[in-house]
Every structure is written in C-alpha cells, then in structure tokens.
C-alpha positions as CSV (number, residue, x, y, z in Angstrom):
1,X,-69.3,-35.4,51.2
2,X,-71.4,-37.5,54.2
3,X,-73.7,-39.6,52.5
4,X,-76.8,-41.3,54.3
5,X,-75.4,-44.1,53.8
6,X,-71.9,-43.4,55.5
7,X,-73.2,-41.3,58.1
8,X,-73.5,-44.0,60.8
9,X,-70.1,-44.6,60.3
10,X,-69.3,-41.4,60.9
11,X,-71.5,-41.6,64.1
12,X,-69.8,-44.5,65.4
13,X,-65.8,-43.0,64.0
14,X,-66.9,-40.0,66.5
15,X,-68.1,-42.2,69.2
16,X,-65.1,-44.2,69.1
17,X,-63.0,-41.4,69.0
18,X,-64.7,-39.8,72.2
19,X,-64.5,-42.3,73.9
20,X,-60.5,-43.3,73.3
21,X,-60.2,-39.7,74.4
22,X,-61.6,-40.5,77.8
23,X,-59.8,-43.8,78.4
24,X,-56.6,-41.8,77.7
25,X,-57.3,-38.7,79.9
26,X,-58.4,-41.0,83.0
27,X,-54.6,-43.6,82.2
28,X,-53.5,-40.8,82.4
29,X,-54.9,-39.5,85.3
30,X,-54.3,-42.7,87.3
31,X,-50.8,-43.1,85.8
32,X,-50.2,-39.6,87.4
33,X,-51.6,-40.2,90.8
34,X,-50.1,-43.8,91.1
35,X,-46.5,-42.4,90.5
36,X,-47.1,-38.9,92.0
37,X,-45.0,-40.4,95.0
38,X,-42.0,-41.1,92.7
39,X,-41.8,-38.1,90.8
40,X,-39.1,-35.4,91.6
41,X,-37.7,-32.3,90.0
42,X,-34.0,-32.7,91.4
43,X,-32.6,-36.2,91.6
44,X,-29.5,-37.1,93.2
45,X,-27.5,-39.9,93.4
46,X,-27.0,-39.9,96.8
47,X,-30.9,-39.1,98.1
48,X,-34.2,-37.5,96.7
49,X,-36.1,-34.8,98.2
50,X,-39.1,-36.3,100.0
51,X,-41.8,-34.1,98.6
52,X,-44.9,-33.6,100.0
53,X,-46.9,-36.2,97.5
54,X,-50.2,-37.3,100.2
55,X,-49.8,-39.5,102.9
56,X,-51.2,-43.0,102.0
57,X,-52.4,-45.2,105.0
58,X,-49.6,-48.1,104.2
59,X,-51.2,-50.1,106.6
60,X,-54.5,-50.3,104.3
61,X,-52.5,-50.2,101.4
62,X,-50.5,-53.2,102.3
63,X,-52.7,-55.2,104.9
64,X,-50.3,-55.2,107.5
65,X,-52.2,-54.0,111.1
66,X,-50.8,-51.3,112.6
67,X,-48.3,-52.4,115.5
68,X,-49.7,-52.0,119.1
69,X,-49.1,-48.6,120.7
70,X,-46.1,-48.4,123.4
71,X,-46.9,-44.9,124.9
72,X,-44.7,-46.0,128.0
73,X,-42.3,-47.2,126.2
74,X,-38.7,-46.2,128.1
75,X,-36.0,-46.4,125.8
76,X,-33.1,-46.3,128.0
77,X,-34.7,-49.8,129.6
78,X,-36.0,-51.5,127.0
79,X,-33.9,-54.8,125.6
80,X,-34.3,-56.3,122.5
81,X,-35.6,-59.5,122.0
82,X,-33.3,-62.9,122.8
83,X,-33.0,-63.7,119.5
84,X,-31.4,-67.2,118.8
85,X,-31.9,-68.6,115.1
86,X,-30.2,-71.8,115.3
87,X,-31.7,-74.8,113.8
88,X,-30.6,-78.3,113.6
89,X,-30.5,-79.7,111.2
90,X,-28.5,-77.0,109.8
91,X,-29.2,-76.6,106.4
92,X,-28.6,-73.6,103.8
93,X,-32.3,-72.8,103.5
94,X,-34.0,-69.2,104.1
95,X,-35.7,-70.3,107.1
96,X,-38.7,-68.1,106.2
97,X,-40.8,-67.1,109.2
98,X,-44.2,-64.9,109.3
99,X,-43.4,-61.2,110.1
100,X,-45.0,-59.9,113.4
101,X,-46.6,-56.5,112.5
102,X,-45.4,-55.2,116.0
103,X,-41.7,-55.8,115.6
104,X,-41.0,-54.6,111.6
105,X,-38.7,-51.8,113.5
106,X,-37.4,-52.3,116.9
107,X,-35.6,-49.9,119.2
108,X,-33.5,-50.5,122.3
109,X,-31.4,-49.1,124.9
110,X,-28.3,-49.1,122.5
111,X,-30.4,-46.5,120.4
112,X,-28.3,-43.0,120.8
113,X,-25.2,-45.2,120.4
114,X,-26.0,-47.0,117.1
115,X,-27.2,-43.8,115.6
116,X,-24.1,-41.8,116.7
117,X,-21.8,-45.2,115.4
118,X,-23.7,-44.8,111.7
119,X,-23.4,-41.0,111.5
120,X,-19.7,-40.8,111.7
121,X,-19.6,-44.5,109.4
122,X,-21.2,-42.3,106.9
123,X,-18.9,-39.7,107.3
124,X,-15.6,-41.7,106.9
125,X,-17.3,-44.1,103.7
126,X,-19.8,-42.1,101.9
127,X,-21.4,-44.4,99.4
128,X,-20.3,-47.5,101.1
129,X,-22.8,-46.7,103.4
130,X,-25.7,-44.5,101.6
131,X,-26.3,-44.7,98.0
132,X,-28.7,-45.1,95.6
133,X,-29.4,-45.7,91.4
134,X,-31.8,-43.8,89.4
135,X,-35.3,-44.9,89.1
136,X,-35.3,-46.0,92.7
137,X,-36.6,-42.1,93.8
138,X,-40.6,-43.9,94.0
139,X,-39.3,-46.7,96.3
140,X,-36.8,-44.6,98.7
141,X,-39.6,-42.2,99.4
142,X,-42.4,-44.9,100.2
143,X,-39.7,-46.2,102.4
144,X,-39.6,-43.3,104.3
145,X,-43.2,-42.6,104.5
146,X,-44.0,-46.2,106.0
147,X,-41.1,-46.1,108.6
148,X,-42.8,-42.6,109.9
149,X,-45.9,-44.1,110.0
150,X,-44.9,-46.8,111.8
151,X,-42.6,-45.6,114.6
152,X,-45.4,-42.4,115.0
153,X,-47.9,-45.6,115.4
154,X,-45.4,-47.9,117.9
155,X,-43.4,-45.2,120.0
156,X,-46.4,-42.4,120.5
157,X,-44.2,-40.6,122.9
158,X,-41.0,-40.8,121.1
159,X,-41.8,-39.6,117.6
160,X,-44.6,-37.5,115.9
161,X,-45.5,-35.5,112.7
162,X,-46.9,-32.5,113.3
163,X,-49.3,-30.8,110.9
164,X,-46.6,-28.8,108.8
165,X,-45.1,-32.3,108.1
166,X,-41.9,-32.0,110.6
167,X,-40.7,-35.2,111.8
168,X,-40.2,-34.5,115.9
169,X,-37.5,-37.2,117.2
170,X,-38.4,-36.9,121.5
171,X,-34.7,-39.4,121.8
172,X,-32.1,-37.5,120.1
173,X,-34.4,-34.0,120.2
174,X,-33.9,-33.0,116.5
175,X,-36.9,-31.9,114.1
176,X,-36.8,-32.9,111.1
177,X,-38.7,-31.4,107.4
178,X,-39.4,-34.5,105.2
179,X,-40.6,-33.0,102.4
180,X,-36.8,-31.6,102.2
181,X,-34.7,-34.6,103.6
182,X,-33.2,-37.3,101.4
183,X,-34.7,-40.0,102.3
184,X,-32.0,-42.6,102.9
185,X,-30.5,-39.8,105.1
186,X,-33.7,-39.9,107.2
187,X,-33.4,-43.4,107.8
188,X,-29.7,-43.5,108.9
189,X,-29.9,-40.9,111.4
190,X,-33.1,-42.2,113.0
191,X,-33.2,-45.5,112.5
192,X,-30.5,-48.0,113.7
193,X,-31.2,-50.2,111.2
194,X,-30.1,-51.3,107.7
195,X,-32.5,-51.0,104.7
196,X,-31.6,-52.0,101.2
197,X,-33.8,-52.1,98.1
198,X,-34.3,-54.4,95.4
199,X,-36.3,-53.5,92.0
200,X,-37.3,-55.8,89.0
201,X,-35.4,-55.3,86.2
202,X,-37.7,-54.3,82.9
203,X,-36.3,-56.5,80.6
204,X,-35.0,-59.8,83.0
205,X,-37.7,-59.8,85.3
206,X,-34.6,-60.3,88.2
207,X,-34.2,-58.2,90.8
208,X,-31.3,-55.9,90.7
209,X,-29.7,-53.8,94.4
210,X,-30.7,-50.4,93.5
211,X,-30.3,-48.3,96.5
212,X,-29.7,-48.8,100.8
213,X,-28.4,-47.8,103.7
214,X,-25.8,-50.2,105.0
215,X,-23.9,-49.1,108.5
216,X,-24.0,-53.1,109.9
217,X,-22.1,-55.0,107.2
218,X,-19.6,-57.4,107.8
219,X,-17.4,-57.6,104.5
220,X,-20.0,-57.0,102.4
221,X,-19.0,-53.6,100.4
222,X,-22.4,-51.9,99.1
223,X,-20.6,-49.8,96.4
224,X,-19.3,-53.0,95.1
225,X,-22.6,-54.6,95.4
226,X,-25.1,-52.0,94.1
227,X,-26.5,-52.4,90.4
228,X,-26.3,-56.5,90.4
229,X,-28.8,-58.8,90.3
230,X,-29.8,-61.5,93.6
231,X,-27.4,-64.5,92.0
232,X,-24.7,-62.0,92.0
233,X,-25.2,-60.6,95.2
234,X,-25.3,-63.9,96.7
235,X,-22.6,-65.1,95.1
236,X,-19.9,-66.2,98.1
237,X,-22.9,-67.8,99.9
238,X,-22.4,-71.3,100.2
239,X,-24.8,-73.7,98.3
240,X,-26.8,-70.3,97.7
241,X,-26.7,-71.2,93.4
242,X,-27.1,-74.9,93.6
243,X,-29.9,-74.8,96.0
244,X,-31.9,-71.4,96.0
245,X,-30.9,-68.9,93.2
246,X,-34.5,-70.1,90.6
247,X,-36.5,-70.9,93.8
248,X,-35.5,-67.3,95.2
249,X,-36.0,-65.9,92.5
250,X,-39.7,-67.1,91.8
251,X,-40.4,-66.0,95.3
252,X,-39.8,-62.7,94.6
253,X,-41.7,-62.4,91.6
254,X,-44.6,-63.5,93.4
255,X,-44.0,-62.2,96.6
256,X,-47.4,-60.0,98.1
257,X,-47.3,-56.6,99.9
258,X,-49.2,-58.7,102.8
259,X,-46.7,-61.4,103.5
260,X,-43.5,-59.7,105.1
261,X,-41.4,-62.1,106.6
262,X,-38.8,-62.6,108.8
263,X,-35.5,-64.5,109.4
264,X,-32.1,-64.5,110.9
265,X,-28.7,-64.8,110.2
266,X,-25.5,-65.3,112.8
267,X,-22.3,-65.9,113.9
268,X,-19.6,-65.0,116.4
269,X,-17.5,-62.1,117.0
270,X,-14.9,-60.6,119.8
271,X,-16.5,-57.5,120.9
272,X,-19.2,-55.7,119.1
273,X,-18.1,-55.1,115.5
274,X,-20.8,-53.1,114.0
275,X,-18.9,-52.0,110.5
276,X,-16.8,-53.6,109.5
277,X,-14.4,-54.6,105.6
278,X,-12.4,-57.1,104.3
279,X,-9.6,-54.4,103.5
280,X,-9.3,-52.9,107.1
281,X,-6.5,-54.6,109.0
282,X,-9.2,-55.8,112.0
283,X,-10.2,-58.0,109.5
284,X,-7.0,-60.1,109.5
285,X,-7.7,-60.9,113.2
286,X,-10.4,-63.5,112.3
287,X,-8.2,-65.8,110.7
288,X,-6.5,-66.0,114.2
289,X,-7.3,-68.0,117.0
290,X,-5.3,-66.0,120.3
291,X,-4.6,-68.3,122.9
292,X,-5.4,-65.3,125.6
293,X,-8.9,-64.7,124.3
294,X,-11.5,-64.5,127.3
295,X,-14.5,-65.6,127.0
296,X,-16.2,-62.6,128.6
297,X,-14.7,-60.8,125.1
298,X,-17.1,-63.1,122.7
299,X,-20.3,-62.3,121.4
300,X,-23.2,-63.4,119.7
301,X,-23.8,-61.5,116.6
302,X,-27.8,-62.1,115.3
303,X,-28.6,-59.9,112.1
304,X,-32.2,-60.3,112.6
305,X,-33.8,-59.7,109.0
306,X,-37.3,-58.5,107.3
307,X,-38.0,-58.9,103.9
308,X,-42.0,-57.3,102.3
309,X,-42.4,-55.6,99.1
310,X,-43.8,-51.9,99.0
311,X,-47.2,-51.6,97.8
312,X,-46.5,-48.3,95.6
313,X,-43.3,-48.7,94.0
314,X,-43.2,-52.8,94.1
315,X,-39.9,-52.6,95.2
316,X,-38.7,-55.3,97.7
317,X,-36.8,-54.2,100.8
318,X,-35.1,-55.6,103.3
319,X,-34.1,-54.6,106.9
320,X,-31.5,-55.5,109.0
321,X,-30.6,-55.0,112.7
322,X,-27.5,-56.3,114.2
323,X,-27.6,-57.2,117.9
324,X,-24.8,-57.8,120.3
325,X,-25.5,-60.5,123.5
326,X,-22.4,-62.4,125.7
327,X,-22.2,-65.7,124.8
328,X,-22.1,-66.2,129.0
329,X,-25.8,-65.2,128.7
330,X,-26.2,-68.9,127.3
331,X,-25.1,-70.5,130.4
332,X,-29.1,-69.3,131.6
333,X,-30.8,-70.4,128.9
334,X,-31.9,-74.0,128.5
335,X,-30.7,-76.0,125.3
336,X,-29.2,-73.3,123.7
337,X,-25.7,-74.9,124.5
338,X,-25.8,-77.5,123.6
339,X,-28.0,-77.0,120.6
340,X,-25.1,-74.4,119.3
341,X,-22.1,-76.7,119.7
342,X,-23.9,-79.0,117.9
343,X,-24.3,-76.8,114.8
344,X,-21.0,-75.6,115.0
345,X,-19.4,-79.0,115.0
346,X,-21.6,-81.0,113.0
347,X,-22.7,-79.1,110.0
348,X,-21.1,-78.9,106.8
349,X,-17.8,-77.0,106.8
350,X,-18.7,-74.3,104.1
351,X,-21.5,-73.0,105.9
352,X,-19.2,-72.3,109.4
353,X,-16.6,-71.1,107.3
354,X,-18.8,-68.9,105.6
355,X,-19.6,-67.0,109.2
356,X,-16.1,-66.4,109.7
357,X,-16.6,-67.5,113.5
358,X,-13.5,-70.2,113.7
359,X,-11.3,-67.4,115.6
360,X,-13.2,-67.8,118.5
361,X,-14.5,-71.8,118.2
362,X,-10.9,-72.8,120.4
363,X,-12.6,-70.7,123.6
364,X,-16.3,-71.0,122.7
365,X,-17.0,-74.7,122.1
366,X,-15.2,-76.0,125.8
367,X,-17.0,-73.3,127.5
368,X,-20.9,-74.2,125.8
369,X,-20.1,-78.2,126.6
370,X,-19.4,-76.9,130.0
371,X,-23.2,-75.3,130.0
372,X,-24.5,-78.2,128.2
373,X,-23.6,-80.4,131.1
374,X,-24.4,-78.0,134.1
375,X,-28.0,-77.9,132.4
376,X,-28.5,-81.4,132.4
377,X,-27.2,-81.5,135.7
378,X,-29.8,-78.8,137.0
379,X,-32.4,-81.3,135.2
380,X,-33.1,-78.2,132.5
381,X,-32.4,-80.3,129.7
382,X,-33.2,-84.2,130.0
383,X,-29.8,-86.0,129.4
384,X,-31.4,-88.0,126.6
385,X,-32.5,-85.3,124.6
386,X,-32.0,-85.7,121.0
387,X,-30.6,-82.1,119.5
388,X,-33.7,-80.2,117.7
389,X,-34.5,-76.8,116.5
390,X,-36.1,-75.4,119.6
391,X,-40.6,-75.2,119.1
392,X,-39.9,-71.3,120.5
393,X,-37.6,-70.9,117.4
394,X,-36.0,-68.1,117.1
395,X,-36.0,-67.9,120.8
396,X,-35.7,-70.8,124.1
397,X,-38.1,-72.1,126.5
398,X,-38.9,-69.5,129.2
399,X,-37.1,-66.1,127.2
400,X,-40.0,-63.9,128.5
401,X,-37.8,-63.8,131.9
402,X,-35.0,-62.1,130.1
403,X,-37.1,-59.6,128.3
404,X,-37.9,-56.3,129.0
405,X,-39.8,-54.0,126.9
C-alpha cells in the first residue's frame, strides 16, 4: 500500500525509470546507426557483401578536402609522380610526411597492366593475396565506400555511381553492383594498389593485421602475417624493436582520422618484380651479383605508402603502390646520384641488407658515380656540396619537367 508519505518516492522510482528507458532506446538507436555500416547477414572469410547501409560524405566525416577534379585526365599519358625518398642521413625512422588530399589514390598509364598482373596473382595464391578476419566486415566496407568516393571525386570521367548504386569503370569498361561485391575484391580489380587493415585489439589495446589486399609484396607472405600484432609484423625490420615498436605503437592509439600521412619505402630490382616470395626460385637470384647484368635491366622500386585511420570503423589502413623507373632516368636528375650512392655505401649494413638490393650494387654504384661527376661537370650540382636530404624531399630540384599528369 502507497502511503503519502512514500508516494514521492514512488514519483521519483517512476521518473527514474522513464527516463533510463529513454537513454536506453536512443544507445541503442545510435549504437545501431553508428555500426549499421558493419553489420552483415552472410560473412565470409574471404569478403563481405557491401550492403547498401547510406553513403556518408567521408570527406566531412574525416576532414580530409575532397581532391581536385581531373575531368581531362588521360590515363594512357599520365605518369606518376618521380618519387625519390632517400634521405641522408639514413636512419631507421618512419620519415612521416603530411598526406596531400589529391594524391591518397594515384592512377597511371601502367593501369590496365597492374590490374590484369593482380587478377591472375589472385588466381594462382588465393589468400596470399586477399583475405580477411572476422570483425573486420565494418572496416572493409568503409574502405570501399571512401575509395568510390574518392576516384568518382578525382577521375570524373573515368569512374561514376549511378543512382541504382553501380560502380561504372569508363578504363577497363565493367559495371560493377556494390551493394553485392566483396569488398576487398572491389579494390583489387580496380585499384592497382595494396590496402591492408589494422584493428585495436579489445583487450591489448595493439593493433593486430586483420584483413588486405596484397598483390605488390616482396617476401612478405600475408597468410603468414594476418592475425599478429605491429611488433610481430615488423619483426625482420632492422632496429624496428629497439627504436620504434612503443613509439609506434602510441602513434597509433592516438592517431586522428584528419592526419593521413605519407611515406616511402625502396630499393633495387632487375626488371619489374611486382609479386614476388621467398619460396619461388626467382628469389634465389638476389643473392647473386651476374657479371653480365646491364644496366638498362635495373630499376628503382619506390613503394610509396599512406597510412589514416577510418572515421567509422577506427580501423587504420594503409596503402601501398609500387612504382617501376630506370635507374638511367637519374643520370637527368640533379643530386640524386650522388645522394643515392651515398646512402648505399655509407649507411649501416642492416638496413641495405634489409632491401635485398646488393645483387645489383656491382653495376649500379660505378654507373651513379659516373652521373655524380657528369653533374658536377655540367655545374648542376656544386662540387663542394655536402650530401643532404634534398628540401623537395621526396622528389629533386626541377621534377615538374618530368611530370605529366
């Protein structure tokens, strides 16, 4: 029996009660849209169906402008940028730059090419190539969703979505239905680019490999390498534990959807290598120096890497593109000779042997101090310059000349 005296109480039991009920109901509400992106009714391990869950503007979501339209954009002309990330002193840091907005994807002439080379990769190596954990559907599928946007925003001509939601590819001339394609599939076959995810892990707060598309690797095996945290990952990387595993990992914890950035990694290789693994007899081939090799057969290998988090799914993903120039391109380019011999003869030995480049040092090295000295003959390059990292880092003083896009 409800007394006067215990009414209130009552009142105020109710109140509460209501009121508990409508915090709950709106969590849940919130909890529902928020992760409406990641849910899915059949999960594979391979791909997830990309269901049609709203099309969030990622560039408001994460702060990141939109990238410049190229509505003339000719892809059978364009060239990629000169990219050349050497840096002297050489040191194993991350060499972190700023992202440009414009660049986060970039597409050139060897477009129909790359895309053909990762199709039939995938073929031959299955999960070496694609594959993916569960609980990283959310993160796959925001993926996706921000690479449309932005090649739809950068290549106009070359790519749309129409208002049923099919992908149109104007290159290759396929259609494509994303909210039916696996999303990791979407990226191989239009993309010519490498993406692999990281998520946190609940209970160590590291970041664990949970799912990627990997058609560029050089010995670096995904199926062996998916599930395991960053330290693990990293492991064969000289120096990579002594002097960046805690400061790596603190930047990813506090890493913000506005701050992609951008870096590169390199070395040397005879011909183009795109795919390539430490069990497949090629492999052997770079423990050998071959007294016949031209130098017309070496190349410059730059992975050029991004690195943001996704603003949905917090994952953190990075992106790789792996681009081919002759090393007789540096004979043109002021300082870059000289700059690279430098690097590969004076830093420490772990970190060359590490690129696996020594099978093509014996004809490289004689043929960049040949450059070195034609440049300071042609007054390019004053004779008493003191070897630097280059102010237009990742690039060389006057690159614009060599770059069409």
């Amino acid at each position: 029996m409800i007394t006067p005296v215990s009414y209130p109480y009552v009142i105020i039991v109710a109140v509460a009660a209501v009121l508990l009920w409508a915090i709950t109901r709106k969590s849940e509400r919130l909890r529902t849209r928020y992760f409406k992106l990641t849910s899915s009714a059949k999960v594979r391990r391979n791909g997830f169906k990309l269901k049609a869950a709203g099309k969030p503007d990622y560039f408001e979501l994460t702060g990141v402008p939109p990238p410049k339209p190229l509505p003339n954009f000719n892809i059978d002309e364009a060239l990629p940028r000169p990219y050349r990330p050497f840096r002297w002193k050489y040191h194993q840091t991350m060499s972190l730059l700023n992202m440009e907005p414009d660049w986060w994807i970039e597409l050139e002439s060897t477009y129909r090419e790359r895309i053909s080379q990762r199709k039939k990769l995938y073929a031959e190596h299955g999960t070496k190539i694609v594959d993916s954990l569960p609980q990283s559907e959310g993160a796959c599928l925001e993926l996706a969703e921000m690479v449309i946007q932005f090649l739809c925003a950068r290549y106009p001509s070359q790519f749309h979505r129409d208002s049923s939601g099919t992908f149109h590819n104007n290159i290759l001339g396929t259609s494509t239905n994303i909210q039916t394609v696996e999303p990791l599939i979407f990226l191989l076959e239009n993309v010519p680019e490498d993406f692999l995810i990281v998520l946190e892990d609940e209970k160590s707060g590291l970041y664990h490999f949970r799912a990627g598309v990997s058609a560029s690797a050089m010995g670096w095996n995904m199926s062996i390498k998916i599930g395991r945290p960053l330290h693990e990952i990293h492991g064969p990387v000289p120096f990579y534990q002594e002097k960046m595993r805690y400061s790596m990992d603190r930047y990813f914890t506090k890493m913000g959807v506005d701050k992609p950035i951008q870096r590169g990694s390199w070395g040397f290789e005879i011909g183009q290598p795109l795919y390539l693994q430490t069990d497949e007899p090629e492999w052997s081939h770079r423990n050998v120096q071959d007294p016949s090799l031209d130098i017309n057969d070496i190349y410059l290998r730059v992975d050029w890497q991004t690195l943001r988090r996704l603003p949905k799914s917090r994952a953190i993903v990075f992106n790789f593109k792996a681009l081919f120039t002759p090393v007789t391109h540096f004979r043109e380019e002021p300082f870059i000779p000289r700059l690279i011999a430098t690097v590969i003869r004076e830093s420490e030995r772990p970190l060359m042997e590490y690129k696996s480049s020594s099978h093509t040092e014996h004809k490289l090295l004689p043929a960049l101090d040949e450059w070195a000295k034609e440049q300071e003959e042609k007054g390019w390059v004053p004779r008493d310059w003191k070897v630097r990292t280059l102010d237009e880092n990742p690039f060389y003083p006057g690159w614009e000349l060599h770059h069409k896009y």
